[in-house]
TIVO-856949 format. One record per residue (C-alpha): x, y, z; residue in three letters; chain. Coordinates in Angstrom, 2 decimals, always signed. Each point is the difference from the previous one (the first is absolute). Layout:
% residues N
- u; v; w; residu; chaine
- X; Y; Z; ALA; A $
...
% end
This chain:
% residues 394
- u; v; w; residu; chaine
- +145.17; +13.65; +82.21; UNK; A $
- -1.84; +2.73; -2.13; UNK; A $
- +1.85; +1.51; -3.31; UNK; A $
- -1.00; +3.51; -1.26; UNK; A $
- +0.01; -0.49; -3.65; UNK; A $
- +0.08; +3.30; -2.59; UNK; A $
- -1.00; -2.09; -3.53; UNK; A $
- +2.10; +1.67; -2.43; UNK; A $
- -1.45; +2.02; -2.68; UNK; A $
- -3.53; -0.33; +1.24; UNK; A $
- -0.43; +2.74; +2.88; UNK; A $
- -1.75; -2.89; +1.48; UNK; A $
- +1.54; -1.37; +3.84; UNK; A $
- -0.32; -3.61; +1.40; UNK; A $
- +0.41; -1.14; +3.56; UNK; A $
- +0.69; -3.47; +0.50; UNK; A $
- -0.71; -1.89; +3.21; UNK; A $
- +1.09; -3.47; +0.91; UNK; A $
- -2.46; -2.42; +0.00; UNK; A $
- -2.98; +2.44; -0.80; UNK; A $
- -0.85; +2.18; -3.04; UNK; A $
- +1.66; +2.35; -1.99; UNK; A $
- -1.70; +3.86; +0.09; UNK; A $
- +0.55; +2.16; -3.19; UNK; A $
- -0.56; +3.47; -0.13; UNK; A $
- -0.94; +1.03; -3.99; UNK; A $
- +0.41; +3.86; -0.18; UNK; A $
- -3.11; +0.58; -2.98; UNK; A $
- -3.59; -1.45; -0.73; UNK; A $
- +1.35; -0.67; -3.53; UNK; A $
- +2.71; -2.75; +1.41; UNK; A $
- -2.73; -1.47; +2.12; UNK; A $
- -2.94; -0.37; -2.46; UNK; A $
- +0.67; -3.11; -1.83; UNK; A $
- +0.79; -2.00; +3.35; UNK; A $
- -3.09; +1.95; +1.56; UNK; A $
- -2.55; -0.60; -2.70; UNK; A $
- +0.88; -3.75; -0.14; UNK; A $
- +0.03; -0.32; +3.68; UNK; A $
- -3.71; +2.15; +0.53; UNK; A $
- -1.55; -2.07; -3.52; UNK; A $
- +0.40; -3.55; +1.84; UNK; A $
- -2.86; -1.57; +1.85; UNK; A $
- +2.05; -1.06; +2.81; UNK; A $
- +1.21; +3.16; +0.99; UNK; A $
- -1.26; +2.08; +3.06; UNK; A $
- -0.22; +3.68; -0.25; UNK; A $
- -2.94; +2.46; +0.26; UNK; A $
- -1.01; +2.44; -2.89; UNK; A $
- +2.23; +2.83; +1.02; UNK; A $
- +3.10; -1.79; -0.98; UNK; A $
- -0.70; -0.38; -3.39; UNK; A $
- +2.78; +1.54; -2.17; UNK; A $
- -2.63; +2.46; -1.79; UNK; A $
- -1.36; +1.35; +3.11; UNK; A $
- +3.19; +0.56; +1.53; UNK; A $
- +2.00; +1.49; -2.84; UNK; A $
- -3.68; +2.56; -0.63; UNK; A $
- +0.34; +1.17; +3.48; UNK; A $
- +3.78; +0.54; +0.03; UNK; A $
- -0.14; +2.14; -3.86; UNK; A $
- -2.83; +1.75; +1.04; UNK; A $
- +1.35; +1.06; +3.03; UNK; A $
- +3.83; +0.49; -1.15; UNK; A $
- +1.62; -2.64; +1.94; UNK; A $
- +0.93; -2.60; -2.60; UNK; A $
- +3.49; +1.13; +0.34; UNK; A $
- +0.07; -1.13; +3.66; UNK; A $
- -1.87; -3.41; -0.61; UNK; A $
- +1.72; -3.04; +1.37; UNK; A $
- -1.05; -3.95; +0.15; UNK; A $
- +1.63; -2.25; +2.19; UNK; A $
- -0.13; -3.87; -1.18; UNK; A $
- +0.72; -2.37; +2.15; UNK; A $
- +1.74; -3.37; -1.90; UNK; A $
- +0.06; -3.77; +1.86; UNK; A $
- +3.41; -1.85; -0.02; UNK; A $
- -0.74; -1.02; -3.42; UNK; A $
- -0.75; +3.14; -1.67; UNK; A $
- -3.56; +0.20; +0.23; UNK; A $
- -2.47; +3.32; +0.50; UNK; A $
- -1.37; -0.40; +3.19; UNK; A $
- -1.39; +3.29; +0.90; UNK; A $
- +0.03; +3.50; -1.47; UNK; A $
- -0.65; +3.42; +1.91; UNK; A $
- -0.24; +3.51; -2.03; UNK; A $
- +1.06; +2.60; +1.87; UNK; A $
- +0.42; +4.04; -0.37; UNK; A $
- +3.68; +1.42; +1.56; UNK; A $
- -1.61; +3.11; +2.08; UNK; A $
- +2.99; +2.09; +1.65; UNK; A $
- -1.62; +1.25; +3.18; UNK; A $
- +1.95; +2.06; +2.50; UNK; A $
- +3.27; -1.20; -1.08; UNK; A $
- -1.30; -3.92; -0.36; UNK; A $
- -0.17; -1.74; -2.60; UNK; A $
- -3.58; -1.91; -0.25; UNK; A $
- -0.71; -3.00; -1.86; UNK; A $
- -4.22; +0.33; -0.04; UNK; A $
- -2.18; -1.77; -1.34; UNK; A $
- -2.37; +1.48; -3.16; UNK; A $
- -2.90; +1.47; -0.04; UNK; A $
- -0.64; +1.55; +3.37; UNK; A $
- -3.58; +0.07; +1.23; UNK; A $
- -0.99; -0.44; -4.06; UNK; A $
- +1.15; -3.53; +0.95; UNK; A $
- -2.26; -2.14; +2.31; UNK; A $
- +2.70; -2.45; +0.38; UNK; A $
- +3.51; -1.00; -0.25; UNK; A $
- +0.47; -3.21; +0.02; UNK; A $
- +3.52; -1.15; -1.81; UNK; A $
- -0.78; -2.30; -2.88; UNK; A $
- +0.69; -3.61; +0.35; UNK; A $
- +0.97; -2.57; -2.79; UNK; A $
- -2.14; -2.13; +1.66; UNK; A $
- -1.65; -0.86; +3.33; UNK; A $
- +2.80; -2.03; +1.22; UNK; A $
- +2.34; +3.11; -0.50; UNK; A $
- -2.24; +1.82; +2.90; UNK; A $
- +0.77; -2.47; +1.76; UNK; A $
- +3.75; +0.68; +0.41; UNK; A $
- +1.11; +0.76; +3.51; UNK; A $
- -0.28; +3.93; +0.52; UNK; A $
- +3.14; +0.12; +1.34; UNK; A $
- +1.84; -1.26; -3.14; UNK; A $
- -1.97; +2.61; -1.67; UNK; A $
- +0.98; +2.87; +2.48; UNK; A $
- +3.74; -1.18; +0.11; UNK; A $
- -0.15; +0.60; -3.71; UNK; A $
- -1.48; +3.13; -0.40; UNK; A $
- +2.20; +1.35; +2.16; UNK; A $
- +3.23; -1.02; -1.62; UNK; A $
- -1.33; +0.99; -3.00; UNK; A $
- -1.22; +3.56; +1.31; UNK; A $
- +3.40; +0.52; +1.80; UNK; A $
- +1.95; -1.11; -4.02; UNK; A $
- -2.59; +2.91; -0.99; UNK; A $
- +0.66; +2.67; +2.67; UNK; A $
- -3.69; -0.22; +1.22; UNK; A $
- -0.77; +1.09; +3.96; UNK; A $
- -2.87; -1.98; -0.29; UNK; A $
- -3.21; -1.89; -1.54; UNK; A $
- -3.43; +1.86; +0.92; UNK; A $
- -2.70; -2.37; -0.62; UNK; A $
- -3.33; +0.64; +0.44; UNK; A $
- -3.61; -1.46; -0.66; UNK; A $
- +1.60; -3.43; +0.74; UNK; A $
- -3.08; -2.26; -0.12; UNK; A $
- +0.53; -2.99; +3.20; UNK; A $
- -1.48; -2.54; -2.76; UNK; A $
- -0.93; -0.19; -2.98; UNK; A $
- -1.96; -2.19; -2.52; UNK; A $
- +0.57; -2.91; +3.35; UNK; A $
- +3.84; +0.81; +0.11; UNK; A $
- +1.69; +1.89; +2.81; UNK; A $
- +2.70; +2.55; -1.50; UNK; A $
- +2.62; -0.09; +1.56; UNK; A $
- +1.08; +3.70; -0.17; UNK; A $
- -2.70; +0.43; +2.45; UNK; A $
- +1.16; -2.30; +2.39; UNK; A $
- +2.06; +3.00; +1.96; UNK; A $
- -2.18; +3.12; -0.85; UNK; A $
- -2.11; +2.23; +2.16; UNK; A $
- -3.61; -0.13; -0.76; UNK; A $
- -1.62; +2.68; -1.47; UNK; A $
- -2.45; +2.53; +0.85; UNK; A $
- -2.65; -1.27; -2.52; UNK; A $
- -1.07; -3.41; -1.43; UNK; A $
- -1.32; -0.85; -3.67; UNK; A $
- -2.91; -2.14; -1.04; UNK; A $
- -0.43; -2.53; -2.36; UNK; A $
- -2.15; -2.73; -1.19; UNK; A $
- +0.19; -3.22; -2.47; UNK; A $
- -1.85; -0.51; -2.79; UNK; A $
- -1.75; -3.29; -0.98; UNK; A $
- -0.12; -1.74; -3.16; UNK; A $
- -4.00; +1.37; -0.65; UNK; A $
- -0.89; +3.89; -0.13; UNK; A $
- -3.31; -0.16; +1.27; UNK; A $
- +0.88; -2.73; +3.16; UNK; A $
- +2.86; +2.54; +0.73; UNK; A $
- -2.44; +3.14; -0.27; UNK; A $
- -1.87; -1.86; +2.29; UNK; A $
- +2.23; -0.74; +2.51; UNK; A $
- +1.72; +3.27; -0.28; UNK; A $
- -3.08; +1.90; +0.78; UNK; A $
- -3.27; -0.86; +1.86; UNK; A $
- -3.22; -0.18; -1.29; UNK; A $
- -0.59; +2.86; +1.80; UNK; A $
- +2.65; +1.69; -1.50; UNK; A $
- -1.34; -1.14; -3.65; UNK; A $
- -3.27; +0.50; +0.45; UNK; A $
- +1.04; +4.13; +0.97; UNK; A $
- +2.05; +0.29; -2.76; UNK; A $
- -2.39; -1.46; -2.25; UNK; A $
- -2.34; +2.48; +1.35; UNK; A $
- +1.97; +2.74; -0.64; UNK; A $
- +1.46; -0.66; -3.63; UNK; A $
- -3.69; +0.02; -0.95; UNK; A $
- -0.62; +3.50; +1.38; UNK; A $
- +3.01; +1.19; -1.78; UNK; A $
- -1.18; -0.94; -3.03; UNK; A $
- -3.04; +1.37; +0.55; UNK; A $
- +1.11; +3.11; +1.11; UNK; A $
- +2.82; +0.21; -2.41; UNK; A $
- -0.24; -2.28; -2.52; UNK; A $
- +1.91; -3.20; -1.46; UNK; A $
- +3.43; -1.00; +1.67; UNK; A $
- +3.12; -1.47; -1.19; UNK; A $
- +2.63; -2.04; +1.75; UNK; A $
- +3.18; +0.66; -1.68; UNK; A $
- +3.82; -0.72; +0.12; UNK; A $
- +2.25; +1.98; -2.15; UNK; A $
- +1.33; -1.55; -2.69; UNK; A $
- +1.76; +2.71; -1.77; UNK; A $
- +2.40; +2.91; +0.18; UNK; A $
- -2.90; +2.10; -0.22; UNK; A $
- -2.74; -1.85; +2.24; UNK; A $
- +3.28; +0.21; +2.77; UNK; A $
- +0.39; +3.58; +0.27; UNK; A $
- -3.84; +0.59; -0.09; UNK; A $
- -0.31; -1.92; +2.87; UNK; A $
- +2.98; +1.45; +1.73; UNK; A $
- -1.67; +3.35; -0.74; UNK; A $
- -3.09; -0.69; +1.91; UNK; A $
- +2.25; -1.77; +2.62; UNK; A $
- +1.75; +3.16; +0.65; UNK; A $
- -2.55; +2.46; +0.05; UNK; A $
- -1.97; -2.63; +2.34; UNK; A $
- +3.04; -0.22; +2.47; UNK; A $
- +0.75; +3.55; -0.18; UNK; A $
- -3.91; +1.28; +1.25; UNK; A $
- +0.54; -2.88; +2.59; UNK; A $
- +3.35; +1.01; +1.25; UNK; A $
- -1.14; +3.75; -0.18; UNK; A $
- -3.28; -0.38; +2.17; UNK; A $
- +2.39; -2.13; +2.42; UNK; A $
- +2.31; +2.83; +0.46; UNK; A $
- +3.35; -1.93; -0.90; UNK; A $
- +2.29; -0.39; -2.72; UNK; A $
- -0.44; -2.03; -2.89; UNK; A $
- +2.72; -2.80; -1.04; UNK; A $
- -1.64; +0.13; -3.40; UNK; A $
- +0.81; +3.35; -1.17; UNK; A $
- +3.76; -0.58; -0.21; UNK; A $
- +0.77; +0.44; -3.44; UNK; A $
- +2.62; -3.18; +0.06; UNK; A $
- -2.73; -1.95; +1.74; UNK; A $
- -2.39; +0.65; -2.73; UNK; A $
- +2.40; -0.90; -2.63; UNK; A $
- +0.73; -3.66; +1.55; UNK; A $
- -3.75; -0.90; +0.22; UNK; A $
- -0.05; +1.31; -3.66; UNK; A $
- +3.12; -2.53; -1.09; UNK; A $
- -1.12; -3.07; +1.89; UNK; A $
- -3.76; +0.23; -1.18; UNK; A $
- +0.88; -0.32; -3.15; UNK; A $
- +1.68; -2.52; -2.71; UNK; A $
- -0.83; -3.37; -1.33; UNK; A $
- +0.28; -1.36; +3.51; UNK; A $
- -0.32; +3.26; +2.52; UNK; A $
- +1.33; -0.18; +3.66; UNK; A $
- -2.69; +1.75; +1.18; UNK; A $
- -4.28; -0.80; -1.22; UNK; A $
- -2.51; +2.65; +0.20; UNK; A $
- -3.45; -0.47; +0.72; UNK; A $
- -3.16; +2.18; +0.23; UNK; A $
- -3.76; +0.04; +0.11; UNK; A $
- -1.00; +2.54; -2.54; UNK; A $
- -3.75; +1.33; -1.04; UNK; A $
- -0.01; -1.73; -3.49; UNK; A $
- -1.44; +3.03; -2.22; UNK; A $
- +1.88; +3.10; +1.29; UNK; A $
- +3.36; -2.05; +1.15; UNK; A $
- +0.30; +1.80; +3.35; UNK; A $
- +1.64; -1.94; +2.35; UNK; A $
- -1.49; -1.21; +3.00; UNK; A $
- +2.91; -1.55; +1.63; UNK; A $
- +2.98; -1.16; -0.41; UNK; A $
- +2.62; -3.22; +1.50; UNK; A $
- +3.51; -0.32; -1.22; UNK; A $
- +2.39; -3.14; +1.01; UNK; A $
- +2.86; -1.29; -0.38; UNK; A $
- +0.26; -3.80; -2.22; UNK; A $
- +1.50; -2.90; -0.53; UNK; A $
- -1.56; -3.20; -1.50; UNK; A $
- -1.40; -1.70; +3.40; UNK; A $
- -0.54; +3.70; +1.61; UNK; A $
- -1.68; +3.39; +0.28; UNK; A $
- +1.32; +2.08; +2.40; UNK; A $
- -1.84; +2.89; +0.97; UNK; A $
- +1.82; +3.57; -0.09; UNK; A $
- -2.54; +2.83; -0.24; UNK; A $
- -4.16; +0.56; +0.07; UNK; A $
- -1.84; +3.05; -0.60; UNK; A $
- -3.46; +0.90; -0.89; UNK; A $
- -2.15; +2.92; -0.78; UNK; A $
- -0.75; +2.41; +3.32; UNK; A $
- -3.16; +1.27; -2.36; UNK; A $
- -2.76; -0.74; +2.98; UNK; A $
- -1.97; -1.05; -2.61; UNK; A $
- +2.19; -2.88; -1.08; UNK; A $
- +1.54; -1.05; +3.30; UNK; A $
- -3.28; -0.68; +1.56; UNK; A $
- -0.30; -3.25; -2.56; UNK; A $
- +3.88; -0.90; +0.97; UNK; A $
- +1.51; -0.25; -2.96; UNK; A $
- +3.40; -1.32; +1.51; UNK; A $
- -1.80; -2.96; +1.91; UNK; A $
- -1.68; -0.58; -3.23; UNK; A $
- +3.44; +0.18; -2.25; UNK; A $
- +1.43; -2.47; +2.83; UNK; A $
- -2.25; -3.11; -0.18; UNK; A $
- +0.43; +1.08; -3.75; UNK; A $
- +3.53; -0.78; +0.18; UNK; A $
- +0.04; -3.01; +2.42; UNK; A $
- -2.41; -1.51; -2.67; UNK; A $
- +2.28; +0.98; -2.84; UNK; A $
- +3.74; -1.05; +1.86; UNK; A $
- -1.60; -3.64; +0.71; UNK; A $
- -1.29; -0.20; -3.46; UNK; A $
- +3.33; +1.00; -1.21; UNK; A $
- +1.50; -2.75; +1.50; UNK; A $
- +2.15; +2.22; +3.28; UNK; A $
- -0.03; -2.01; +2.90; UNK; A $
- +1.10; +2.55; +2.66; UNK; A $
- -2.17; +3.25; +0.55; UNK; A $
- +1.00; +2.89; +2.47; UNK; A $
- -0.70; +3.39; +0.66; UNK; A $
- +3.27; +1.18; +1.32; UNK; A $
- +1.37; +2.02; +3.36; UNK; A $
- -1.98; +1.67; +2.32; UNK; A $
- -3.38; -0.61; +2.15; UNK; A $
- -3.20; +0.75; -2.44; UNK; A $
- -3.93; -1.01; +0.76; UNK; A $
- -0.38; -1.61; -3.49; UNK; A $
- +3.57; -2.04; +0.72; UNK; A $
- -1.17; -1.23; +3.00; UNK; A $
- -3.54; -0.66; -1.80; UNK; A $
- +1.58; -2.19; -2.76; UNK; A $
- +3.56; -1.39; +1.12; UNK; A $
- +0.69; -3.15; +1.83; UNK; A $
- +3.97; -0.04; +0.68; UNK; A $
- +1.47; +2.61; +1.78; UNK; A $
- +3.74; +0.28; -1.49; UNK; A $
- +2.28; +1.16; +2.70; UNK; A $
- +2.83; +1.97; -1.26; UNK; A $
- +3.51; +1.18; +1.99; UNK; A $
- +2.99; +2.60; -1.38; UNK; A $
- +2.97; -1.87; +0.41; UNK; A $
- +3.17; +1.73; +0.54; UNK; A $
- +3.35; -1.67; -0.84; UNK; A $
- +2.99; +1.92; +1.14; UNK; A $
- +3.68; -0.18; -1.78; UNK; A $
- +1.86; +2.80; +1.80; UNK; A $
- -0.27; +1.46; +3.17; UNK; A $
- -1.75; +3.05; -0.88; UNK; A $
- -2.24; -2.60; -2.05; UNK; A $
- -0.34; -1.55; +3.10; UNK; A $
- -1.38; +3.39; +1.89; UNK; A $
- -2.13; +0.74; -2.67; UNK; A $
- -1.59; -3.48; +0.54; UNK; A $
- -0.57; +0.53; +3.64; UNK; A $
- -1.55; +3.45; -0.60; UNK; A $
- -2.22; -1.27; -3.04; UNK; A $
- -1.13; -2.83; +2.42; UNK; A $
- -0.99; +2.35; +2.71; UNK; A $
- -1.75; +2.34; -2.01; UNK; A $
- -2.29; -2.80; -1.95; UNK; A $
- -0.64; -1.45; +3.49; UNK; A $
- -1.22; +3.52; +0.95; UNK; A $
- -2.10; +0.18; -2.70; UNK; A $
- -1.51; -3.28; +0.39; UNK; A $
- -0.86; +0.53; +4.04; UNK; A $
- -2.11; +3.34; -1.60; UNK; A $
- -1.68; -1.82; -2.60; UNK; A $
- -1.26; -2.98; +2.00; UNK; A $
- -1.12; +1.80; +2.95; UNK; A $
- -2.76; +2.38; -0.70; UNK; A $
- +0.22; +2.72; +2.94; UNK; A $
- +3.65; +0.46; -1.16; UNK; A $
- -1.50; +0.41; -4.01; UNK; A $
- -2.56; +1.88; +1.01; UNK; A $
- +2.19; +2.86; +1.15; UNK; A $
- +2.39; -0.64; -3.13; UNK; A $
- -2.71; +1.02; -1.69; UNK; A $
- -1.42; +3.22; +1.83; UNK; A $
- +3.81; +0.93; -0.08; UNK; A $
- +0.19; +0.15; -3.68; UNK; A $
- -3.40; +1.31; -0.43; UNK; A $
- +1.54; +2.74; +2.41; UNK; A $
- +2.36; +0.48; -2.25; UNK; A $
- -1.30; +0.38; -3.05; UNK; A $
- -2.47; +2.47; +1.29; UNK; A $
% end
């Protein structure tokens, strides 16, 4: 039998189920962060670098939805933090939405285990206990998307009952030596162009400079050039850009900053004048750089020595030598992911239903991302997609 539990003088609600775990729903980021920091600082614990507790709370202040944040933690028998899941309450024609954060910002969303044995818990339990919990808290449903199939050699079992999703991302491991893993990473082919062309940079442009910022300041340089370099690109592509949201910019300002920022910033830079060359932004954790955003000056005269290949084998060299052991360049089919990456990380959007209109959103959000994925993986279908919206825009 399952309890609905409102835990007086806490806003927070409990759902008890026999035999299984205990879901808790905690209302604010500030009533979650102690559990949340301790849970993402231990070495056994499973989680990708979007679930840290500074990236999340940055994206919901920036973009004004810290009032709506919500983490779920799932308890064992005994008491125990098994599993937390941050979510944003979205009301949505009349339904309430538990999503999770970060939207397409977010490469993934995997929950964040206590340890590898707690992904191992049967998704089932899991479901059962969202759901009781999500009914206690008047949700229609959980919307979760970017669920990776596996991760770090452990299957997550949110993913278990998703729909697969119209894109893939792409990752790589690192090995314990920068220069074995440079060389595995990229041929010597690949080294011996790149090579090549940092040399006629130089000589056409003078001394460069690898550099990550490492201060307030050096962060919103580099988030300058980013956004000018997006911008052009976007512009001469005819479509919107995701970067010029205001909020957006704000967020990518918070987490890139601090004594230990969400978010590091990287660029290749011409060493006398400081103009930057290109730019790479990811999200971190201590085994793991997660790739977010790339850009890189459209000058012909600079992207004929490709300075973002150059800033990448740059950065592989640097994340090994830092000590990350997982490497990946986020979702979405690119020729310098394919050219690099040697895991392709399947992701799904799973949909778990509490009502019944919860229950026909599901079906219609299961449809639609099936849709989209029939488009994007057949290439007569997304080559008309594509004259459509150039159509349209014209």
């Amino acid at each position: 039998m399952a309890v609905g539990v409102q835990v007086a003088g806490t806003g927070m609600v409990d759902t008890r189920v026999a035999g299984g775990l205990v879901a808790e729903i905690i209302p604010d980021l500030a009533a979650a962060e102690a559990l949340w920091r301790r849970l993402e600082a231990d070495p056994a614990s499973l989680g990708t670098p979007y679930q840290r507790y500074d990236w999340i709370g940055a994206y919901l202040r920036a973009t004004g939805q810290a009032e709506r944040a919500r983490v779920a933690v799932l308890r064992d028998t005994d008491g125990r933090p098994r599993i937390l899941i941050p979510f944003a309450l979205q009301r949505e024609h009349g339904l309430r939405i538990a999503r999770t954060v970060g939207d397409t910002h977010a490469n993934f969303h995997l929950p964040l285990f206590a340890t590898r044995d707690a992904a191992a818990i049967a998704p089932g339990d899991i479901v059962a206990a969202l759901i009781r919990a999500g009914r206690a808290s008047g949700f229609d449903a959980f919307a979760l998307k970017h669920q990776p199939r596996m991760w770090d050699g452990a299957a997550n079992p949110l993913a278990a009952s998703g729909e697969a999703e119209p894109s893939d991302a792409y990752g790589l491991m690192l090995g314990p030596d920068p220069e074995a893993t440079v060389r595995r990473v990229f041929s010597a082919d690949a080294r011996k162009k790149l090579r090549s062309k940092e040399k006629r940079l130089v000589e056409a442009h003078g001394a460069v400079a690898y550099r990550r910022a490492e201060t307030p300041e050096e962060a919103a340089h580099l988030l300058t050039a980013f956004f000018a370099q997006k911008s052009a690109r976007f512009a001469g592509m005819g479509i919107s850009d995701p970067y010029a949201d205001p909020a957006i910019r704000a967020f990518l300002t918070a987490a890139s900053t601090g004594a230990a920022p969400a978010v590091e910033l990287y660029a290749l830079c011409l060493a006398g004048s400081g103009r930057v060359l290109a730019t790479f932004g990811g999200a971190v954790s201590d085994r793991r750089f997660s790739g977010m955003m790339t850009a890189f000056d459209g000058d012909p005269e600079i992207a004929r020595f490709s300075p973002g290949d150059l800033l990448l084998q740059h950065l592989v060299r640097d994340q090994t030598a830092r000590g990350r052991q997982g490497f990946d360049l986020g979702v979405g089919e690119a020729r310098y992911k394919a050219s690099i990456c040697d895991e392709t990380i399947s992701l799904v959007e799973t949909i778990i239903p509490i009502t019944l209109r919860g229950r026909t959103y599901g079906a219609l959000r299961r449809g639609l991302t099936r849709t989209k994925r029939r488009i994007k993986r057949d290439p007569r279908l997304y080559a008309v997609l594509k004259r459509l919206r150039t159509l349209r825009r014209s």
